[in-house]
LUMLUM-673012 format. One record per residue (C-alpha): residue number from 1; residue in one letter; z, y, x negated. Coordinates in nm, 4 decimals, m for minus. Layout:
BEGIN
[r NUM "a" [Z Y X]]
...
END
This chain:
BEGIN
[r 1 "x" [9.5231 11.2772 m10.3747]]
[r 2 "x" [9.4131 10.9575 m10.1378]]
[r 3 "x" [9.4793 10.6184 m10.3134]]
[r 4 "x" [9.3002 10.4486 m10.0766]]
[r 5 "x" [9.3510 10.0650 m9.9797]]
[r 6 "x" [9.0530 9.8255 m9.8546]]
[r 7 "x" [9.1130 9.4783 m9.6955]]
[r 8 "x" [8.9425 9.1985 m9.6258]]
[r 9 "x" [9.0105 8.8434 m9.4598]]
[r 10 "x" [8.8220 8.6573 m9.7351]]
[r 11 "x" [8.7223 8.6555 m10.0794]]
[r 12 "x" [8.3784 8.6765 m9.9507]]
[r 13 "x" [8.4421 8.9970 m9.7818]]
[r 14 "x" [8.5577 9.1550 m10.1215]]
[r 15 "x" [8.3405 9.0443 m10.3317]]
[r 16 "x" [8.0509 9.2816 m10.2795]]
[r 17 "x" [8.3415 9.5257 m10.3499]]
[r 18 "x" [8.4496 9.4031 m10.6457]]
[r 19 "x" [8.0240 9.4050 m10.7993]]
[r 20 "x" [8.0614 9.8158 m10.7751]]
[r 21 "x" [8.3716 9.9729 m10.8284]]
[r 22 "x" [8.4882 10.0661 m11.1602]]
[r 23 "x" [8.7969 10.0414 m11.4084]]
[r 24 "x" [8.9495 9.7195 m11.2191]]
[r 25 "x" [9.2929 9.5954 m11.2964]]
[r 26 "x" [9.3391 9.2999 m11.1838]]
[r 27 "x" [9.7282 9.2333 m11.0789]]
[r 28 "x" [9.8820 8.9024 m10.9567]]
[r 29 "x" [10.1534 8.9908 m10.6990]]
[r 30 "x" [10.3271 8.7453 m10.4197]]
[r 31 "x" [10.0795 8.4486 m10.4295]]
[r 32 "x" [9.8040 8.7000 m10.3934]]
[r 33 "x" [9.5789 8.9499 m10.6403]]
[r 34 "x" [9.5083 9.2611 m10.6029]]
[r 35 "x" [9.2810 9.4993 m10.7881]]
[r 36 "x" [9.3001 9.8291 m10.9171]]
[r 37 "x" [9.0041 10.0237 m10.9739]]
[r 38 "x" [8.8180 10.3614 m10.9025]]
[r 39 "x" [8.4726 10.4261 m10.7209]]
[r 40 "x" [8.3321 10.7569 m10.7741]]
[r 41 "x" [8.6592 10.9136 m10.8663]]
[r 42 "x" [8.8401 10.7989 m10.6261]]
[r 43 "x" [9.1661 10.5717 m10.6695]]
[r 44 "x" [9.1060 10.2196 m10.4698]]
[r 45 "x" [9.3121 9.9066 m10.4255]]
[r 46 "x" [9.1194 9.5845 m10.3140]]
[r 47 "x" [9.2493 9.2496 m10.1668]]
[r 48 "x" [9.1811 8.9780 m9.9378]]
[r 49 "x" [9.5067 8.8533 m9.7709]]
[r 50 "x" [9.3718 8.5125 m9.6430]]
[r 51 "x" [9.3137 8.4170 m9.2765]]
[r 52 "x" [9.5540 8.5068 m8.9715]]
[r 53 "x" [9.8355 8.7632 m8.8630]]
[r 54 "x" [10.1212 8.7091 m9.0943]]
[r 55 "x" [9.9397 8.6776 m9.4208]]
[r 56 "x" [9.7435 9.0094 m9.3507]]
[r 57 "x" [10.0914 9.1443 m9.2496]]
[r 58 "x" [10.2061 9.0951 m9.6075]]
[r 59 "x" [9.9186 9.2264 m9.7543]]
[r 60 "x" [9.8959 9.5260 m9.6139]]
[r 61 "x" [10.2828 9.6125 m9.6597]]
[r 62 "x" [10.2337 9.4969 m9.9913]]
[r 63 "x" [9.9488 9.7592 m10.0149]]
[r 64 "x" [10.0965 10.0381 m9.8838]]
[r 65 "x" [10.4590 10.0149 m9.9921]]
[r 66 "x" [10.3720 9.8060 m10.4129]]
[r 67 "x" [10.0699 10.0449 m10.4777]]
[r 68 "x" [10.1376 10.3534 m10.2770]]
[r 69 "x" [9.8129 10.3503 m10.1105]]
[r 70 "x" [9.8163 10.6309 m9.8510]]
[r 71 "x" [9.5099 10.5122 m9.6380]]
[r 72 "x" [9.3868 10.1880 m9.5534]]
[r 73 "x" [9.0408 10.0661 m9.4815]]
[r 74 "x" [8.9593 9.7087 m9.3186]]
[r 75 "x" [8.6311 9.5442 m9.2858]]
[r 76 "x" [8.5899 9.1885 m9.1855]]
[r 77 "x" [8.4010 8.9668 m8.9467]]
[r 78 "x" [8.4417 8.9498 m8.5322]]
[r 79 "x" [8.3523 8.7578 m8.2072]]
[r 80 "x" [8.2177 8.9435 m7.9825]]
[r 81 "x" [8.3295 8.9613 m7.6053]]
[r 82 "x" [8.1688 9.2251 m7.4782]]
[r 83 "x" [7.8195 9.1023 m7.3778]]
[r 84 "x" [7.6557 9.4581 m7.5335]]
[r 85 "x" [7.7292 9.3208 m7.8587]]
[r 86 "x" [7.4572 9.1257 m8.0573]]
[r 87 "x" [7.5202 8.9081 m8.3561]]
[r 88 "x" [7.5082 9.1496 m8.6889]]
[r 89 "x" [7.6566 9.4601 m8.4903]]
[r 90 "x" [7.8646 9.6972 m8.6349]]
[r 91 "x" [8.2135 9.8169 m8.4321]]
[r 92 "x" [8.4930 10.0098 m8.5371]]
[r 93 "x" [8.8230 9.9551 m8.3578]]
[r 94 "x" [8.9292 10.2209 m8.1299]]
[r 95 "x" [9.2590 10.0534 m8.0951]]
[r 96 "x" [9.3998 9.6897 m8.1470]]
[r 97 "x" [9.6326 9.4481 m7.9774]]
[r 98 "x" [9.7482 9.1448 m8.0191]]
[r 99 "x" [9.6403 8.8755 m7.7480]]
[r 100 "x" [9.8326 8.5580 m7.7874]]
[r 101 "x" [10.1495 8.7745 m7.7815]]
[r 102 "x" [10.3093 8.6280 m7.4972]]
[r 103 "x" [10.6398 8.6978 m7.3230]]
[r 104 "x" [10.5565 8.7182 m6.9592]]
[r 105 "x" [10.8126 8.4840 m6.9001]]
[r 106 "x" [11.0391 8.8238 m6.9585]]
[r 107 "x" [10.8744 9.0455 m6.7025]]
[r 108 "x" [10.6083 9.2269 m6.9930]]
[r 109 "x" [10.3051 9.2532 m6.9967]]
[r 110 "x" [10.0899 9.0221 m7.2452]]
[r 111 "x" [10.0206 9.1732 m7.5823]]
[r 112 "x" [10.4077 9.3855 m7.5716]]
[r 113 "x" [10.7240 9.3122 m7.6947]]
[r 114 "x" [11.0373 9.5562 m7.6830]]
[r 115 "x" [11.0114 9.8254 m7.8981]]
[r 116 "x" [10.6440 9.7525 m7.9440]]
[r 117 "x" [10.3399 9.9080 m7.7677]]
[r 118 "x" [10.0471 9.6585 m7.6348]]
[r 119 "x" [9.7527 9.8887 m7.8301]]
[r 120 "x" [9.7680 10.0304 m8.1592]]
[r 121 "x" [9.5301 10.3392 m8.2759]]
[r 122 "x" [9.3046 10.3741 m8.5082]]
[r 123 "x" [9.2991 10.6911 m8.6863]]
[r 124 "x" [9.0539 10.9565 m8.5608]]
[r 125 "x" [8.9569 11.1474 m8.8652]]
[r 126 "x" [8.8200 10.8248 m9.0444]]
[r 127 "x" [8.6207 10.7173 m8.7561]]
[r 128 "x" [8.4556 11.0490 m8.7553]]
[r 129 "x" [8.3307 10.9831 m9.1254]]
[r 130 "x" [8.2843 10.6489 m9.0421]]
[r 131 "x" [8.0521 10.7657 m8.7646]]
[r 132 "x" [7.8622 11.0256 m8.9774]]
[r 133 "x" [7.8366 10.7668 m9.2762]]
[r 134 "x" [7.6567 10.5578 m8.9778]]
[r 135 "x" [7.4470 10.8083 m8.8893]]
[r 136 "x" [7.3234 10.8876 m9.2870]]
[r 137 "x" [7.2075 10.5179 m9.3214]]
[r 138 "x" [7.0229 10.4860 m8.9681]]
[r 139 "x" [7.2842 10.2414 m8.8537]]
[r 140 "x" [7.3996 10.1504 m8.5153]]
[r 141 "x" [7.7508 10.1853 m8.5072]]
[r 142 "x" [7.9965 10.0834 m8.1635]]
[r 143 "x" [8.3065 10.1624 m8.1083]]
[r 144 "x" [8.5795 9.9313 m7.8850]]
[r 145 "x" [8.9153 9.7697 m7.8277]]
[r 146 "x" [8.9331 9.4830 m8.0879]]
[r 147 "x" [9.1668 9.2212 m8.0295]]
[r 148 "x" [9.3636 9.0148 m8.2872]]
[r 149 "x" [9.5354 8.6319 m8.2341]]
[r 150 "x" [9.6120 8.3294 m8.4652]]
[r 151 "x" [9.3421 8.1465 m8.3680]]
[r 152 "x" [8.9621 8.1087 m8.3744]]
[r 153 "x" [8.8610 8.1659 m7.9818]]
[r 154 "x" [8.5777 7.9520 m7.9047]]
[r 155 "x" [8.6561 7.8812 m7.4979]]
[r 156 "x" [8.4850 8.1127 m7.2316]]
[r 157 "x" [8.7493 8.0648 m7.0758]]
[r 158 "x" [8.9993 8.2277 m7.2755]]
[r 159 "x" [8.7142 8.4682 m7.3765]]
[r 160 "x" [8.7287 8.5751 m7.0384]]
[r 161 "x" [9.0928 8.6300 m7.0477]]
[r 162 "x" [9.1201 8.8215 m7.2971]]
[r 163 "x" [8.8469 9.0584 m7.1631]]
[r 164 "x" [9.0102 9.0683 m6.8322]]
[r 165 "x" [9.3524 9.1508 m6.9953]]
[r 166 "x" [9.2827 9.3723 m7.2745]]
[r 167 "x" [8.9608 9.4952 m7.1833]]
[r 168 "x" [8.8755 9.4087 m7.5105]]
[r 169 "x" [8.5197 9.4044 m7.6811]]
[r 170 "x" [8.5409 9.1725 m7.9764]]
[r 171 "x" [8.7950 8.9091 m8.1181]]
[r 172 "x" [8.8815 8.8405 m8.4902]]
[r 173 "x" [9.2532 8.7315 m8.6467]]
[r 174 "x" [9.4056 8.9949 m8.8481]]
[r 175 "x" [9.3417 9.3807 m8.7441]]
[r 176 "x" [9.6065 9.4249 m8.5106]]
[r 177 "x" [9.8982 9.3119 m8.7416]]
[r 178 "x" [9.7406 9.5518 m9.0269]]
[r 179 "x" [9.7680 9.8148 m8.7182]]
[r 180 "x" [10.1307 9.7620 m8.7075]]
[r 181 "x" [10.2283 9.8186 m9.0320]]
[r 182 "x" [10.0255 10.0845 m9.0865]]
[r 183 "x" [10.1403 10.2901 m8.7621]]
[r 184 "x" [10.5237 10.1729 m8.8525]]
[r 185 "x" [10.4502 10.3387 m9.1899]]
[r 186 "x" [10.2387 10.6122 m9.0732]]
[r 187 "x" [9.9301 10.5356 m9.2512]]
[r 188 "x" [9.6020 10.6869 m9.1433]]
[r 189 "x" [9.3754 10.3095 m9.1277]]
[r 190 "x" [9.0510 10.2213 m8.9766]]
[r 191 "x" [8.8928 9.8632 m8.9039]]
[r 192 "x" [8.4803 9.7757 m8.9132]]
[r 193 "x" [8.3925 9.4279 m8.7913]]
[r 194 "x" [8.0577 9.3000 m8.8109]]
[r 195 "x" [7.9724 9.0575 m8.5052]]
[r 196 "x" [7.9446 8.7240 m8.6149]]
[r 197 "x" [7.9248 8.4852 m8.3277]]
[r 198 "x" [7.8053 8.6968 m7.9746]]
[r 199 "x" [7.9983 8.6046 m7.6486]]
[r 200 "x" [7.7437 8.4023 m7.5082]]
[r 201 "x" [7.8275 8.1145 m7.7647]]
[r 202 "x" [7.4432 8.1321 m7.9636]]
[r 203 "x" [7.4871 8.0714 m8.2907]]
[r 204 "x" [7.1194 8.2644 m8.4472]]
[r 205 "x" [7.2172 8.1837 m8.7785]]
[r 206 "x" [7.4572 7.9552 m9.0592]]
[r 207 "x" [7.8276 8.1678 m9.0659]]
[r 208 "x" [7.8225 8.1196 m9.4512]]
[r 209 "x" [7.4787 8.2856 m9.4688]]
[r 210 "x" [7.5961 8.5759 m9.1945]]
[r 211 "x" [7.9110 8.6161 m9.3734]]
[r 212 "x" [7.7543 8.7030 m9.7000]]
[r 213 "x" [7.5022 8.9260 m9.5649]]
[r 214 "x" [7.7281 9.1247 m9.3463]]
[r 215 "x" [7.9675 9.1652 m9.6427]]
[r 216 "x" [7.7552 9.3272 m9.8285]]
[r 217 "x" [7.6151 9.5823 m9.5686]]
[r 218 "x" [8.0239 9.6006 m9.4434]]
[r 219 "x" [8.0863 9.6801 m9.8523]]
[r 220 "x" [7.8431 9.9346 m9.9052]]
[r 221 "x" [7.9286 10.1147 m9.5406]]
[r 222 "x" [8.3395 10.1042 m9.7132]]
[r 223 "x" [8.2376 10.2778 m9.9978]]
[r 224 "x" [8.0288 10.5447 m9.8402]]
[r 225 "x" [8.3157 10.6359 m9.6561]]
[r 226 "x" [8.5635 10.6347 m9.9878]]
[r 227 "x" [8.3044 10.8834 m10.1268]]
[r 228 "x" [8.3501 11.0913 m9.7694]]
[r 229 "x" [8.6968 11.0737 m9.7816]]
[r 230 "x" [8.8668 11.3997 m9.9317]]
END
């Protein structure tokens, strides 16, 4: 049977979670809590890990390998690079690196390191349901190269370099490093970002206001696609 793990970056991007699942249990675990609870029969776990690489690292390890979750299901916020994307889009990672990965100096390219592979997968089967729980709401759902880094991009400049390199569409700060632990442990996982800032720096409306808005249309889209997933 799935136990099936959802992430966020924030509090805010769990809490719409937390106002419809059932049963919770909330546990305290390595500076961090995570909670326990069901949604429409299904077994979930919910946390935020906090901002940036290493902390969502630990969280999803923690996750996977603590609570024996055997699927894992990320939804956050994003930049966008690509110039198709509009502020309040919807795209679901096709694959993830990470771009401020850097040992040229070595001879490799950016985004690699030995033993390592420059783009992770996303799993295939849970961007079909993710496409078909799309197309049952009337939403507009992309899909792209999402790329990860330990800081919030705000130059064109480097914008531009990470398109150029990666040929990546959007930018946030923690999918890729969930990618890696989930392909080291072979976990089927999938990542949603909602478009929060578009590439050609406008700003339509306050973050705080987008963030809460987008969580809860993120939340709802998660938990269609728990209830889709067999």
């Amino acid at each position: 049977m799935s136990k099936i793990a959802i992430m966020g970056a924030m509090p805010e991007e769990i809490d719409p979670l937390l106002a419809k699942v059932e049963n919770i249990n909330k546990i305290e675990y390595a500076k961090n809590i995570y909670y326990e609870a069901t949604y429409k029969g299904k077994d979930i776990v919910i946390a935020y890990s906090k901002i940036g690489k290493v902390f969502a690292s630990l969280t999803a390890t923690i996750l996977l390998e603590k609570f024996g979750c055997n699927q894992l299901l990320f939804s956050g916020v994003a930049g966008a690079i690509s110039p198709e994307l509009k502020i309040g889009d919807l795209i679901i990672a096709t694959k993830l690196c990470q771009h401020d990965l850097d040992i040229t100096a070595f001879g490799h390219p950016y985004g690699y390191v030995p033993e390592g592979d420059v783009y992770i997968s996303t799993d295939e089967k849970l961007r079909d349901i993710a496409k078909e729980v799309a197309q049952k709401n009337s939403l507009k759902l992309k899909e792209g190269i999402v790329a990860t880094g330990d800081q919030f991009v705000a130059s064109t400049e480097r914008k531009e370099f990470i398109a150029s390199t990666f040929k990546a569409d959007a930018l946030e700060m923690e999918g890729a490093s969930v990618a890696v632990v989930c392909d080291a442990l072979d976990v089927p996982f999938f990542v949603l970002r909602a478009i929060s800032d578009s590439a050609d720096g406008s700003a339509d409306m306050d973050f705080d206001e987008f963030l809460e808005s987008s969580a809860k249309i993120s939340a709802d889209f998660i938990l269609d696609m728990v209830e889709a997933i067999e």
